[in-house]
N, C-alpha and C positions, 0 to 999 in steps of 0.2 A: 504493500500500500504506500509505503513512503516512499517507493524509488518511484512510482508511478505519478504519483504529488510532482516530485522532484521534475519527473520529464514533462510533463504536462504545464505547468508553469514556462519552462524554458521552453519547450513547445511553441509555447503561445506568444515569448518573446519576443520570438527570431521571427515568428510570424507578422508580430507588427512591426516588427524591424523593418523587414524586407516589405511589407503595405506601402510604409512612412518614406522608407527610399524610394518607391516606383513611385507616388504622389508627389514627392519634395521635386525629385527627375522631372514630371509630367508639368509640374508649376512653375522651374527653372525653365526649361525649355520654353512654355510660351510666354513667359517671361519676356526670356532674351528673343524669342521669335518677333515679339511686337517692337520692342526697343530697333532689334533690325529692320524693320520695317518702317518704322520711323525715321531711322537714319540713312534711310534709302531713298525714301521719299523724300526727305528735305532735303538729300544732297542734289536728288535729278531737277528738284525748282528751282535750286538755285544756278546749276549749270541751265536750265529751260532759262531764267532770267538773263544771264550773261550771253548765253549766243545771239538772244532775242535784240539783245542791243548791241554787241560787239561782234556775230555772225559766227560763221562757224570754224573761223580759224583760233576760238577759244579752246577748240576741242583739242589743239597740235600739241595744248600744254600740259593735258592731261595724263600722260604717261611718266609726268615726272610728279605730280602730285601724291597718288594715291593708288599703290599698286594691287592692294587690293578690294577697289574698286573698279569692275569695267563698263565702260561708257564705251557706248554703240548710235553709231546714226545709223539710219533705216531709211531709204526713201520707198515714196507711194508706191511704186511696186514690187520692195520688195529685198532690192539691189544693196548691199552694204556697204555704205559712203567712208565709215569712219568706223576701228573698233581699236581702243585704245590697247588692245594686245598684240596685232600686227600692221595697224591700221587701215584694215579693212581690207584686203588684197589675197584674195585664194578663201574669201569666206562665199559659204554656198546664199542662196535666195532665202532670207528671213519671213518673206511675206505670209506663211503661215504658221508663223509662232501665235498663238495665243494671247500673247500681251500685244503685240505688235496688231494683230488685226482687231483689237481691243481700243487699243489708243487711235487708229484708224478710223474706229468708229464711233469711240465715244468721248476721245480725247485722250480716255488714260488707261492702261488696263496694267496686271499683274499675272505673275504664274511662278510656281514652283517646281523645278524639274531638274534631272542630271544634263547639264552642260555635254555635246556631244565633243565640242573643241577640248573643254578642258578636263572633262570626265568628273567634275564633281559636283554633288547639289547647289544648286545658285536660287538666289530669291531674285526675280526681274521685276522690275517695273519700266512700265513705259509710259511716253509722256509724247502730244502731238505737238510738235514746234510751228510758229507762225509760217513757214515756207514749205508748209506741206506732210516736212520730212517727218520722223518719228525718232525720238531721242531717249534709247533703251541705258539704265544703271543696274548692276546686276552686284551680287556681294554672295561670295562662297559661305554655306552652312555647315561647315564642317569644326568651325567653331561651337556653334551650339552643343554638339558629339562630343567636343573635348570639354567645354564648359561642365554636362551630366559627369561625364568619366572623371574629371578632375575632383570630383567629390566623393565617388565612392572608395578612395582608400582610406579619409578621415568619417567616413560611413561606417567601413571594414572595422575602422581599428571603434571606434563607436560599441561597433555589435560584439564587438569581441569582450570590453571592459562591462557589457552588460548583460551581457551571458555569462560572463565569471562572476558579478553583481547576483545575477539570478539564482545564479546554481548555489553561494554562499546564503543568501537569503531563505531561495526554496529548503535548504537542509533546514534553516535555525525554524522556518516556518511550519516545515514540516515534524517537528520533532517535537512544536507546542501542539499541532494539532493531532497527534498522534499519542499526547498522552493520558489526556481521558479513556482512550481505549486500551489502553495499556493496564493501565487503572482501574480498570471498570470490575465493581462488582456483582458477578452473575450470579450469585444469589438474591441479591437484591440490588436488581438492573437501577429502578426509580429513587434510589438514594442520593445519586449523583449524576443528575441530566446537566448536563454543558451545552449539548446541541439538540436545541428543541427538535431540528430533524428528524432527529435519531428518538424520539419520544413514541412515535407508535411503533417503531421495532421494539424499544426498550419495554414498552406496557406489553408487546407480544411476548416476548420473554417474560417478564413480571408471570403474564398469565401462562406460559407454560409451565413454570417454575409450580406457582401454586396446583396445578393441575394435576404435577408429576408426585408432588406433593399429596395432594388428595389419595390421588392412585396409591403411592404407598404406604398412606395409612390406612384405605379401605383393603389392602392385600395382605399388609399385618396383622389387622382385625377380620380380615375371613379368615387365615390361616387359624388364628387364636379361636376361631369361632369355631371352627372346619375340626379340629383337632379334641372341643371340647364337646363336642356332641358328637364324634365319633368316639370318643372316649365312653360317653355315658352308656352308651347300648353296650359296650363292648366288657365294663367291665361289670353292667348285671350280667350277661349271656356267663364270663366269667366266673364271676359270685355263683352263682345258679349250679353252673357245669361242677363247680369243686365240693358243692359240699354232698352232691348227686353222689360223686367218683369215691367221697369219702363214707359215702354210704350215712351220712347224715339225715338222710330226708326218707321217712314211714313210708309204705309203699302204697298207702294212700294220698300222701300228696306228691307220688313222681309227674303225676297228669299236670298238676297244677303247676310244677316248676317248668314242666318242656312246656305249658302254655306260655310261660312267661319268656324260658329261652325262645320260643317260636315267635311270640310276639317284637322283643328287642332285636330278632334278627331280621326279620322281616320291616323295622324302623329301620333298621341299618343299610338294608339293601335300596329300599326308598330313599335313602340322604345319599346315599354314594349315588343313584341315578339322576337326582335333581342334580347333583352338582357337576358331573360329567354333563348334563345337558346345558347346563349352564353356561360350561368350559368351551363346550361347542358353541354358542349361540355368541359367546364371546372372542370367539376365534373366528369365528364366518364359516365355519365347517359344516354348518348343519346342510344335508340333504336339500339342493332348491329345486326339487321337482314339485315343480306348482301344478297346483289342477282346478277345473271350476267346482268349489263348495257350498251345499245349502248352504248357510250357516242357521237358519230354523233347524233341518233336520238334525245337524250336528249337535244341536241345544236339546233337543228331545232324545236323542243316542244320550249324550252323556246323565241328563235326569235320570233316565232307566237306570243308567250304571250308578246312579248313586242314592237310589229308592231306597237301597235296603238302609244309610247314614241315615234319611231323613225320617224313614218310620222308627228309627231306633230313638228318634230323639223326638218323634212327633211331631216333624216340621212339615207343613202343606209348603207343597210344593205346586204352582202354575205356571206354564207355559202357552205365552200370546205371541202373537204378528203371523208374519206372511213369508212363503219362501223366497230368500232374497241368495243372488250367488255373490260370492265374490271368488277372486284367484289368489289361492295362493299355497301355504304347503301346509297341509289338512293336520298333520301331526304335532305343527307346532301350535295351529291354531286350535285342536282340539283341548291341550295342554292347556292352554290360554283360558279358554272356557271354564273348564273341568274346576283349575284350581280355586277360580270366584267364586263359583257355584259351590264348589264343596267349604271355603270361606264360609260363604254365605250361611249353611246348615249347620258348622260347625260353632260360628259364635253365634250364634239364634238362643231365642228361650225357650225353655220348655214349652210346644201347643203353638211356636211361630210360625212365618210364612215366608216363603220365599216365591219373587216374581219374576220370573225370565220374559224378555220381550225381544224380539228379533224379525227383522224386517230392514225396509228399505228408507231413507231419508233423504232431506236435498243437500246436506252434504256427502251421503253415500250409506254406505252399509252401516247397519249398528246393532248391537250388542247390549242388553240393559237388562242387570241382576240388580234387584232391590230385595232387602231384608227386612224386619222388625226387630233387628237381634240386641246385643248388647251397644253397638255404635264403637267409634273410636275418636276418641278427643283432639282435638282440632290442632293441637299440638303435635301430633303424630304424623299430621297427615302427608307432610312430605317426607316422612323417613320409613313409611308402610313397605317402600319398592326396595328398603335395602335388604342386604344379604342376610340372614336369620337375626332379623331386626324383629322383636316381637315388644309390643304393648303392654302387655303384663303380662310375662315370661312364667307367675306360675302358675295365669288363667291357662295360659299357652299350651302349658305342659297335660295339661288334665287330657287337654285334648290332640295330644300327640300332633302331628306334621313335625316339618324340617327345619321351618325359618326360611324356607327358598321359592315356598310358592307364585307369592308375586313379583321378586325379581324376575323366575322365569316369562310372568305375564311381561315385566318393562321390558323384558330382550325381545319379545316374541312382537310384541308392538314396536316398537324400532323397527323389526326386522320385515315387518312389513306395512311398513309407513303407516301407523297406527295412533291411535293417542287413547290414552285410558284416564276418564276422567272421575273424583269420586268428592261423594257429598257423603258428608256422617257427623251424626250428632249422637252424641253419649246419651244411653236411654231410646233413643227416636229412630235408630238403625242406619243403616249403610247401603247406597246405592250407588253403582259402580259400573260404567258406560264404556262398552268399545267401539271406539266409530274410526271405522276403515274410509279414509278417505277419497273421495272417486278419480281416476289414473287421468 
């Protein structure tokens, strides 16, 4: 970054170096271009004066005057009378020079061109004399050439002392502006902003930082979580198996101990599945064979599967709306379902109700399990989707599950552009809406 500061500055030096020279060149020249022109002109009216009264044996003086100036007479058609370089003698017919059939006709004319006599750019001007003739001054540009060239070596050595200026500067400027970054603290970007520029990268980092942060406190607290509820089944299954083996347990209650091992193992095999599906849903691995789904008939499947929870606990269970499809992968959205609904029965009261609704809306499909159950306090209601985040862990317990049910609901809504929305008031129960959005 700093050798690129570095070039880029000098860069941009030499750049306007070399502008400022072809502009200073471009302004010098018609400079001196006009000044010649001037001196050109005033010198051809004051010879146009002098022959006008003294004729034109004023012109025989001219080759001792001003040698680099040449003065030409030209008559009407053409013929070369006088050229103060070999005084006219072996010069061809001038009568279609430009200046010359200029002054011809308008009294005065001008032109810039290579001299074919003496090979070098000349500036002419001509001028009509009282007796017809035409009285041409001409002055070689080859000074102007040397006038530009004359300045670019005090140009040269210029660019030189300010390029070695640049390069001393761009270091010292480059080594303040490069030490905020050097500096900078990427844990906390927003401690020390110096280049407001850098303020929405800097807040982007801030918020990745916090993110990554999040992330691994939520993956140290599922591990702690993961490792404590697979502890608990494992070590009644445990407890159970050893006092079996030791022959502790009447041979009337062996029923009741493998009911309870049968039961802790079968909690166990439930939490290792939730959480593998988890693992997937979180990895993007899950199977995306989409397909078109009731989602009514899906609601009335999973009811059936869960008749025998609700009459064990007396919950009326109803199912309303109309069959509506949507697309997508029937297994995760079965899940999805299952887990509310069975919510829904599990913290219910004794003789409650539960009301499934499914059908079509104007923003698309939906989903709508309402309870009369126990509710959940308002306080809760954004941390219901985390990972075996339970409410009151020993109401929770009574009623067995993992702690992972409705996270699977958040992944499975993600995963298919979903939103799950949920109204609960303690005592008044819990209503809990899936609206699949339309593609």
């Amino acid at each position: 970054m700093r050798t690129k500061i570095q070039r880029s500055m000098i860069l941009v030096l030499s750049v306007t170096l070399l502008v400022s020279y072809g502009i200073l060149t471009g302004i010098l020249y018609q400079q001196n271009m006009r000044l010649l022109k001037e001196e050109v002109n005033k010198e051809a009216k004051y010879i146009q004066t002098a022959i006008n009264i003294s004729g034109t044996n004023y012109l025989k003086t001219m080759d001792e005057v001003d040698l680099r100036t040449r003065v030409t007479q030209i008559a009407s058609d053409g013929t070369v009378l006088y050229d103060s370089g070999n005084g006219g003698e072996g010069l061809e017919n001038h009568g279609s020079r430009p200046e010359v059939k200029a002054a011809l006709k308008k009294g005065t004319g001008e032109d810039i061109r290579i001299s074919s006599t003496l090979g070098e750019k000349m500036y002419y001007y001509a001028l009509l004399l009282d007796d017809g003739t035409v009285l041409r001054v001409a002055k070689g540009m080859d000074t102007l050439g040397e006038t530009a060239s004359s300045i670019l070596p005090v140009i040269g050595g210029l660019s030189a002392v300010m390029l070695i200026f640049a390069w001393i500067l761009g270091k010292w400027q480059t080594a303040r502006l490069v030490v905020p970054f050097n500096e900078l603290d990427i844990e906390n970007p927003l401690d020390n902003v110096v280049y407001e520029e850098l303020r929405p990268f800097l807040e982007a980092m801030d918020k990745r930082n916090k993110e990554k942060a999040a992330v691994e406190d939520m993956r140290k607290e599922f591990s702690a979580n993961v490792s404590h509820e697979l502890r608990t089944p494992l070590t009644s299954i445990s407890g159970y198996a050893e006092i079996m083996k030791n022959g502790m347990v009447r041979p009337e209650d062996i029923q009741n101990f493998s009911e309870r091992i049968y039961k802790e193992a079968k909690r166990l095999i439930t939490l290792i599945e939730d959480i593998i599906k988890l693992s997937k849903l979180d990895e993007g691995s899950v199977e995306v064979e989409q397909e078109d789904v009731d989602l009514y008939a899906l609601c009335r499947e999973i009811l059936s599967r869960l008749s025998v929870q609700a009459n064990a606990k007396n919950v009326h269970i109803v199912l309303a709306g109309e069959p509506v499809i949507y697309h997508g992968i029937r297994q995760i959205l079965d899940e999805m379902i299952y887990n509310i609904c069975e919510n829904a029965i599990k913290y219910n009261v004794e003789g409650g109700r539960v009301s499934v609704w499914a059908g079509n809306t104007l923003q698309g499909p939906k989903v709508s399990v309402v309870d009369n159950g126990i509710g959940i306090p308002k306080e809760h209601h954004g941390r219901i989707f985390e990972r075996f985040y339970r409410v009151d862990k020993s109401h929770s317990k009574e009623h067995g599950g993992t702690g992972l049910g409705l996270s699977i609901v958040k992944h499975g809504a993600l995963l298919h552009n979903a939103q799950v929305v949920v109204e609960s008031e303690v005592g008044q129960g819990t209503r809990m809406d899936l609206l699949f959005w339309k593609e």
